[in-house]
C-alpha positions in Angstrom: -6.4 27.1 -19.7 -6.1 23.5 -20.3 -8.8 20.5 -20.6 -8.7 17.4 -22.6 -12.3 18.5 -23.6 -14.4 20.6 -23.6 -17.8 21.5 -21.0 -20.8 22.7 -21.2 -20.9 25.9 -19.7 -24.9 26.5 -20.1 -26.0 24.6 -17.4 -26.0 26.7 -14.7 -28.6 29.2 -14.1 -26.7 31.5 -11.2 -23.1 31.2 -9.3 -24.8 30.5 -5.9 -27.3 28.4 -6.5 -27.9 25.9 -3.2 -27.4 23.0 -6.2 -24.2 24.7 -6.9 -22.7 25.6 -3.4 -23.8 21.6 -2.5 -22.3 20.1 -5.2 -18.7 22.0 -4.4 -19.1 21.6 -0.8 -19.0 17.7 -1.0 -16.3 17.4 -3.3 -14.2 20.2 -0.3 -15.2 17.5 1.8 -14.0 14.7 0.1 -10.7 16.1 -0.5 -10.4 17.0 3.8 -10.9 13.3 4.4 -8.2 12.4 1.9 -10.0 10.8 -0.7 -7.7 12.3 -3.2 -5.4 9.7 -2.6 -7.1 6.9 -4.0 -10.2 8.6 -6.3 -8.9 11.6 -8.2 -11.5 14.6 -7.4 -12.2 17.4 -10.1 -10.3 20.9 -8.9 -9.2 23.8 -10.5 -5.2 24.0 -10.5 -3.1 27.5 -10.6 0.0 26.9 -12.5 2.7 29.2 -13.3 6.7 30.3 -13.5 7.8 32.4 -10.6 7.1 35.6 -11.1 4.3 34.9 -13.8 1.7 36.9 -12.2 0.2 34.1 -10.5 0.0 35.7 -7.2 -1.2 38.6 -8.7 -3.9 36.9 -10.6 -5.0 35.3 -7.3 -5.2 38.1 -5.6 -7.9 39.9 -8.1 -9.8 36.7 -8.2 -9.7 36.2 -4.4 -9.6 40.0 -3.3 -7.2 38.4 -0.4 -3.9 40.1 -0.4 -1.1 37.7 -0.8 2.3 38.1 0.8 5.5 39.8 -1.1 7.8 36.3 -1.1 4.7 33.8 -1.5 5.0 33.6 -5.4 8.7 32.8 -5.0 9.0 30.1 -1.7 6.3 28.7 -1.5 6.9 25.0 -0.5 3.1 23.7 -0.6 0.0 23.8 -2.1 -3.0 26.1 -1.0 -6.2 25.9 -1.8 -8.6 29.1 -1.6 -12.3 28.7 -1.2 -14.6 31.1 -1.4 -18.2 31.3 -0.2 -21.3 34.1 -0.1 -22.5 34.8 2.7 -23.9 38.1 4.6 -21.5 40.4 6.1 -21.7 39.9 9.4 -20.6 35.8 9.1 -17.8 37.1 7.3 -14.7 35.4 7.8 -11.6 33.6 7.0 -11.0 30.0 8.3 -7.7 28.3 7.5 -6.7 25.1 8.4 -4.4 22.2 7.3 -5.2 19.2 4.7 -2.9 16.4 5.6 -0.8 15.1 2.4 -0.4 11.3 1.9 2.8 11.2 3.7 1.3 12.9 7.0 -1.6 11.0 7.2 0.9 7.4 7.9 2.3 9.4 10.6 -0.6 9.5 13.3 1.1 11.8 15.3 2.0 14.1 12.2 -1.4 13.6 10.8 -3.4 14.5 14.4 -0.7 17.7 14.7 -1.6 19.2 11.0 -5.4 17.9 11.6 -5.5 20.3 14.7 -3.9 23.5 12.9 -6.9 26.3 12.8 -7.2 29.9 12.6 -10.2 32.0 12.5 -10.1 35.8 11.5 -12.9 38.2 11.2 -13.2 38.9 7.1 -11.9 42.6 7.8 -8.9 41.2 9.8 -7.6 39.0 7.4 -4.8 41.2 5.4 -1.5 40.9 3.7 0.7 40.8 7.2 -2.6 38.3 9.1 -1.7 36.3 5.9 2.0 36.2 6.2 2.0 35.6 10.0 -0.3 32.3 9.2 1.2 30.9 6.0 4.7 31.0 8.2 3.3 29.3 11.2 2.1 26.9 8.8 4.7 26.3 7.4 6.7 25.2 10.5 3.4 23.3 11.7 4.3 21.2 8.4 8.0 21.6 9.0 9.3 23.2 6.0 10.6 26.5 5.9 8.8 29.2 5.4 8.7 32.1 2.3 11.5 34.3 3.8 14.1 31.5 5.4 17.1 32.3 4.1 19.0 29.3 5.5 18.7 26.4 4.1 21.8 24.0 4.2 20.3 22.1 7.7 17.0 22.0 6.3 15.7 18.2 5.9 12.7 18.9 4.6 12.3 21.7 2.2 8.7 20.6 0.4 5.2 19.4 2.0 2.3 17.7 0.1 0.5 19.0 2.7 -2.4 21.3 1.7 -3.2 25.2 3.1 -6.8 25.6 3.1 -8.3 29.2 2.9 -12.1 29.7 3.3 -13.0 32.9 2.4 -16.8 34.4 2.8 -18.5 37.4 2.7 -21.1 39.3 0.7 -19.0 40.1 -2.5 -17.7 36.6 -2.8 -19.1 34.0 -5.0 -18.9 30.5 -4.6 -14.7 28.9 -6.0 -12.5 26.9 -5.5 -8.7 26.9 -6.8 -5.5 25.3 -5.9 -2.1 27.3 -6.0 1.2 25.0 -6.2 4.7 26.2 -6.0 5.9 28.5 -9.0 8.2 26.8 -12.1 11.5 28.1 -12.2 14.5 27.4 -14.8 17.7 28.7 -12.9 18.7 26.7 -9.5 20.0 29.2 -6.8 21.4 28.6 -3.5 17.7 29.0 -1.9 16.6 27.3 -4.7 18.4 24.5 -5.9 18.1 21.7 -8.9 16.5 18.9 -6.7 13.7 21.7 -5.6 13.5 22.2 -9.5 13.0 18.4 -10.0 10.3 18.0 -6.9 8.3 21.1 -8.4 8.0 19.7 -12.0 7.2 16.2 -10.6 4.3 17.9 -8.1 3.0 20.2 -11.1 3.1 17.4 -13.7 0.9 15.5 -11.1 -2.0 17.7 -11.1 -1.5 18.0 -15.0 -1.9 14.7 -16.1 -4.8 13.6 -13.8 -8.1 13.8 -15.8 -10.1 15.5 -13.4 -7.8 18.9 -13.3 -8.4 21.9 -15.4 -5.1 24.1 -15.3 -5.6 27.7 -15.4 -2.1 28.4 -16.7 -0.6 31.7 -16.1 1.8 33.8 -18.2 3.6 37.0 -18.3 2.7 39.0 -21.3 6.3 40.5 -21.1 7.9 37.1 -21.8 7.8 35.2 -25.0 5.5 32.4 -24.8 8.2 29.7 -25.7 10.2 30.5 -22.8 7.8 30.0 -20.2 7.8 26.3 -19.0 4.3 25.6 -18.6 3.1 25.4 -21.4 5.2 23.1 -22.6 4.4 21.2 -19.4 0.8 21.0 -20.5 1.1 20.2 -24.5 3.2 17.0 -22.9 0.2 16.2 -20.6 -2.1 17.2 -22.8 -1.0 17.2 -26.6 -4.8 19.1 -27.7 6.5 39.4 -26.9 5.6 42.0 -28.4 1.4 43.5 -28.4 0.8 41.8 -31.7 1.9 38.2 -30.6 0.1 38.6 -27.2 -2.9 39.7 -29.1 -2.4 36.7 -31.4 -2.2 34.8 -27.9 -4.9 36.3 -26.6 -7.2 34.8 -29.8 -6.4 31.4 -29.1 -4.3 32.1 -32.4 -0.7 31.0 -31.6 -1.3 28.2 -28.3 -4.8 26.7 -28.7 -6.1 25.8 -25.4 -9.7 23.7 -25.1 -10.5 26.9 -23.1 -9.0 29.7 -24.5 -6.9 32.7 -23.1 -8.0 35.4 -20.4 -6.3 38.8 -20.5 -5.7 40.7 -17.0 -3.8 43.7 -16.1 -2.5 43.3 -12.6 -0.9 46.0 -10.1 3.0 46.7 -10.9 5.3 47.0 -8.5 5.0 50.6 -8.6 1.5 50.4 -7.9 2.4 48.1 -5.3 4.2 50.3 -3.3 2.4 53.4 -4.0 -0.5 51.6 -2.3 -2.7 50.6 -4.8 -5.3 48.3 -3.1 -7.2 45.6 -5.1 -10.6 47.8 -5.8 -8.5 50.2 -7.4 -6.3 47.5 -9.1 -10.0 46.5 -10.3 -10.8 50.3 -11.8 -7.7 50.5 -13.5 -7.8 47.1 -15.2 -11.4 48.4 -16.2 -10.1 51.7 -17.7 -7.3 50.0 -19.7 -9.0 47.5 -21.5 -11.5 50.1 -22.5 -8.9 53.1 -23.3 -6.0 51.5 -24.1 -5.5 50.1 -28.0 -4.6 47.6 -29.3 -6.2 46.0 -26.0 -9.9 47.6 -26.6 -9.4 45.1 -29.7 -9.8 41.8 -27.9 -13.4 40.5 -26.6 -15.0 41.9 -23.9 -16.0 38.5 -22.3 -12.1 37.4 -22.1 -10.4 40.2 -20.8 -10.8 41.1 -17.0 -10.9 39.7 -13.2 -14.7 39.5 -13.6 -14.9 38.2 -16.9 -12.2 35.5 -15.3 -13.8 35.2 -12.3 -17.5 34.4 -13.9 -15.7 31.8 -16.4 -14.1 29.9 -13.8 -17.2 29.7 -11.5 -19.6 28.2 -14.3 -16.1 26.0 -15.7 -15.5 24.4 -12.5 -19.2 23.6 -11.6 -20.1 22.1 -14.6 -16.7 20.4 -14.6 -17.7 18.9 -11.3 -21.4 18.3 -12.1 -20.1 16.5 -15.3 -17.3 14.2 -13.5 -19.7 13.7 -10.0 -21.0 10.3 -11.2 -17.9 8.7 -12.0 -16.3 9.9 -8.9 -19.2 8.5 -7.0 -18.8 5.3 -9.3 -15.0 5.2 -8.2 -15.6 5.6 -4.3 -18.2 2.8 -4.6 -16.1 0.7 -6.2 -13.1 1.1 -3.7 -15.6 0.4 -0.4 -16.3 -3.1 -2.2 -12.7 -3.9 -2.8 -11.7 -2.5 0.9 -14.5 -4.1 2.2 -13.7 -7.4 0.8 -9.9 -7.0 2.5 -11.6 -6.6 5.3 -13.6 -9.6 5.3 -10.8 -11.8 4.3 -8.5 -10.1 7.5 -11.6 -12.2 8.9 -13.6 -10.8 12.2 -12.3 -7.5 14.0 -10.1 -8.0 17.1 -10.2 -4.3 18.6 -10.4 -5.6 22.5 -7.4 -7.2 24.5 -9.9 -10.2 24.8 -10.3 -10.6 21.5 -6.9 -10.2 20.7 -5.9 -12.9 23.8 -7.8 -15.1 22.3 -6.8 -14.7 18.7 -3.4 -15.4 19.9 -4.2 -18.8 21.6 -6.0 -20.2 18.3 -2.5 -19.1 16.2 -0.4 -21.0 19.1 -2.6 -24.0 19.2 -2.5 -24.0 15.0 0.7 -24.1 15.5 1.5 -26.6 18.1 -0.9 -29.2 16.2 1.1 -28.5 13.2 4.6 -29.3 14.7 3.5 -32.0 17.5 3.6 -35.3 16.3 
């Protein structure tokens, strides 16, 4: 994970504290109401090449089953928040977060703004998933994971945001952002411009100040050949066992947060049915059976040990950066309001308005009479 320095991660004194769940509930809601355009917020980015793991990962950190094809098409970003809360209010809520370019588009913005879906918990899996991230997809008019033909699409990426609230008893309070997946060779479904649009959405999140990246990586593929890290030592200048061990130690790549080691589901796992709990077990066994991996420290390999990280990392990122945010916002109502006041008095009736026009056309014909 990358930061351009480091946090305190003492400060909190439980995952769900009503401080906590406050504090990451207003900066949600700043972020719905499109703040982010002009006041960067503090978030938690998921970056990755396609077929990293990244969905994987996601899916032991969330416990929400992701569809086959999302790691490879997805053409916007989704944020997944999750929330405690007793079983029976269990639920997932998903809605829309209008990008910058929907919100000039009233019409666009009022369609995206009315996009909601509301599942029991327990009726939210992998194929309730799929079903909604496709009909959002055409809400926001791009294509969805398994479109195939693309030569008549016009639009083919949405800054647009996917918002998944997850809560439920075995959730704790998080919040991450997913963004498309790096990839190095153009194909006809994905071509060099969707290279280009990628790298230029990713590097946006990388170079704002108030992002921490949890990058992803495949422990199968050398860490040189996988793009985002090179991504992030240009935003931020800070395989074989033994070199992911070496990895793994904050030996070979230092990061200002160091390295987590998972073990997700394979394919074969996948398709034998393996659900996420038992994805959980056998990640446990491993790490605790399996040399050289027993070697590494128990507080950095795991879901949970992830999981707990992130939770006190993004708090106290957010508890840190909170006053300057609320610094920014301030300072952007004076300078809007002082727009305002030069626009002069608001004309929002036809009177008004009449008579605004009668003082320009009088101006005027004093000017120009003799």
């Amino acid at each position: 994970m990358t930061r351009k320095r480091a946090i305190d991660l003492t400060g909190a004194d439980g995952l769900d504290n009503e401080k906590r769940i406050r504090l990451l509930g207003i900066i949600d809601r700043l972020r719905e109401l499109g703040i982010s355009e002009n006041v960067s917020l503090p978030q938690l980015v998921v970056v990755g090449d396609q077929s990293s793991g990244k969905s994987s990962l996601l899916e032991g950190l969330t416990g929400l089953s992701f569809p086959v094809a999302s790691d490879l098409c997805t053409r916007f970003a989704t944020q997944i928040v999750l929330r405690r809360a007793p079983a029976e209010e269990g639920e997932a809520r998903i809605t829309i977060i209008p990008g910058p370019t929907s919100r000039l588009d009233e019409t666009m913005n009022k369609h995206l703004t009315g996009f909601e879906r509301r599942l029991a918990a327990v009726d939210f899996g992998c194929q309730e998933f799929e079903d909604i991230f496709n009909e959002a997809a055409t809400c926001m008019g791009v294509p969805g994971p398994k479109t195939t033909n693309l030569e008549d699409v016009e639009k083919r990426f949405s800054d647009d945001i996917l918002k998944i609230e997850l809560s439920g008893p075995d959730h704790r309070h998080l919040s991450v952002v997913d963004v498309p997946g790096l990839f190095h060779n153009p194909t006809k479904f994905q071509t060099e411009e969707d290279r280009a649009i990628i790298r230029k959405l990713i590097e946006g999140y990388m170079t704002d100040k108030r992002t921490i990246i949890l990058a992803v990586m495949d422990a199968r593929n050398n860490l040189a050949n996988q793009e985002v890290f090179s991504m992030a030592r240009a935003a931020d200048p800070a395989g074989d066992e033994a070199g992911v061990l070496r990895i793994a130690k904050n030996e070979v790549e230092r990061l200002t947060h160091g390295w987590f080691v998972v073990r997700n589901r394979s394919t074969k796992e996948i398709n034998e049915g393996v659900t996420i709990e038992g994805r959980h077990q056998r990640e446990r066994q491993f790490f605790s059976t399996s040399p050289p991996w027993t070697e590494l420290n128990r507080d950095r390999v795991g879901i949970n040990a992830l999981k707990s990280f992130l939770g006190h990392l993004l708090y106290d990122h957010i508890r840190s950066e909170f006053p300057a945010v609320v610094a920014d916002i301030e300072r952007l109502s004076l300078e809007t309001q002082k727009e305002l006041e030069i626009l002069g008095p608001s004309r929002q009736t036809l009177a008004e308005q009449r008579r605004f026009l009668t003082r320009i056309s009088s101006t005027y014909q004093n000017e120009v009479e003799p």
